[in-house]
Each structure stands twice: as structure tokens, then as C-alpha cells.
N, C-alpha and C positions, 0 to 999 in steps of 0.2 A: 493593542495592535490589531491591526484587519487585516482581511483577508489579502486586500490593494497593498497595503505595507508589504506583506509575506509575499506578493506578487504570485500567488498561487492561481492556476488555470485549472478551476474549480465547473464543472457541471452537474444539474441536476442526477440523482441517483433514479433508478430502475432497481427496484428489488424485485426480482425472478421468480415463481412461482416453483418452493421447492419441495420436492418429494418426500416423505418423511422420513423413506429407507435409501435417501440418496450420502453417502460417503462424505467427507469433509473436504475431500478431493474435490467430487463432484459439486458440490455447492458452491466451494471457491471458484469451477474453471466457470458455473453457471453464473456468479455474481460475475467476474471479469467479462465473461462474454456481454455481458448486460450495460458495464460500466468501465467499456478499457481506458478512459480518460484517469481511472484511480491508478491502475498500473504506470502509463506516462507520467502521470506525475507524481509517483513516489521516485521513478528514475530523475525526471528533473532535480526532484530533491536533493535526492544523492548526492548525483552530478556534480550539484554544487556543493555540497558539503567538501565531496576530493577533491575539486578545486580549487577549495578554500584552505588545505591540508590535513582534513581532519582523519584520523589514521584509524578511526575505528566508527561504523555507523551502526547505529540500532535500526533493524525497521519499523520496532516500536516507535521509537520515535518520529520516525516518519508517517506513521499511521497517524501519530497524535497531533502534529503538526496541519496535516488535512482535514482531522475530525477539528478542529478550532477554527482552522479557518472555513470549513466548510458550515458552522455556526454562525461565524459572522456572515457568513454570505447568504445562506438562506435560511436564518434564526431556527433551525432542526438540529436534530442530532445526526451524525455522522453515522450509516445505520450499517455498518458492517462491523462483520464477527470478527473480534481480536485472534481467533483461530486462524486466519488467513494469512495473520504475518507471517508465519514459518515458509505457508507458499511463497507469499511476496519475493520474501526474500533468494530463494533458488530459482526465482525468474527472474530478478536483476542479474542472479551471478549466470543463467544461460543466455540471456542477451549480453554481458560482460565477463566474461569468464575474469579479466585480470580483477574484478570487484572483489573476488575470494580472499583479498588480502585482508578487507574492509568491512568485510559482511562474515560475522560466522555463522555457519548453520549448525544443529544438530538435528539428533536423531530424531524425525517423529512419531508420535505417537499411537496416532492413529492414520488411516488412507485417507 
């Protein structure tokens, strides 16, 4: 499957020059600021996923879904920290609060 199959709206990545005393907070809001096309299109994902009825979504899996097809599309690796899904995931449900039925979060770990 490709990336055109998965119809993913895929852009080159920016990886941010990051501090080494900067927070997991901080790194993630510096990757998004760098790459907000990966935030829209984990929501597109979504999206479709509730449309399609599905009653429970990973963001993991949404993560994994971009990091393939962002392979197929420019033969690299998908180069963001799997730490970042926890954030992902409580900015789809602050842009969609009714997402919370769909998306669980817990507690994290670290800021």
C-alpha cells in the first residue's frame, strides 16, 4: 500500500533544533510548531476512522499509519519521538472535546 492508496497529505519534516534541558512538553510543542501538517493529519485520520464507526482510536496507531506512509513517500523514516503521542492525543480531544469518547488519555509521565 502507498502513501496515494492511504491518501495521506504527507510533507517534508523540519526537525527543530532542541535544547537538551528542554521538557517533553517542550520538544513536542517545538516539533509541531516546525511540522503542524503532522497534527492535521493525525486529525484527518481520525476523522475518518469516527466516520467509519470505529468506537475506539489509538494515536498510536495513527502515528504508525503516517510513519509508513511517510516512507513510502520520501523512502526515510518517520523521525518523531513516540513520546509525543500522549500529547497528540489531548490536542485532538482540545480541538474535539466530543473525541473523548474515542481517544483515552492517561496520566503522564513526565511535562
Amino acid at each position: 500500500m502507498t502513501a496515494a492508496q492511504l491518501s495521506l497529505d504527507l510533507s517534508p519534516l523540519t526537525e527543530p533544533d532542541y535544547s537538551p534541558e528542554l521538557t517533553i512538553q517542550e520538544r513536542y510543542e517545538a516539533f509541531m510548531a516546525a511540522n503542524p501538517w503532522v497534527l492535521s493529519e493525525c486529525e484527518r485520520l481520525a476523522a475518518n476512522l469516527i466516520a467509519k464507526g470505529q468506537k475506539r482510536i489509538g494515536v498510536k496507531q495513527l502515528w504508525e499509519v503516517i510513519r509508513y506512509g511517510y516512507r513510502d513517500t520520501y523512502a526515510a523514516d518517520f523521525k518523531a519521538n513516540n513520546n509525543y503521542t500522549s500529547r497528540v492525543a489531548r490536542d485532538l480531544i482540545e480541538r474535539h472535546p466530543s473525541w473523548s469518547e474515542y481517544i483515552e488519555l492517561r496520566a503522564l509521565r513526565a511535562d
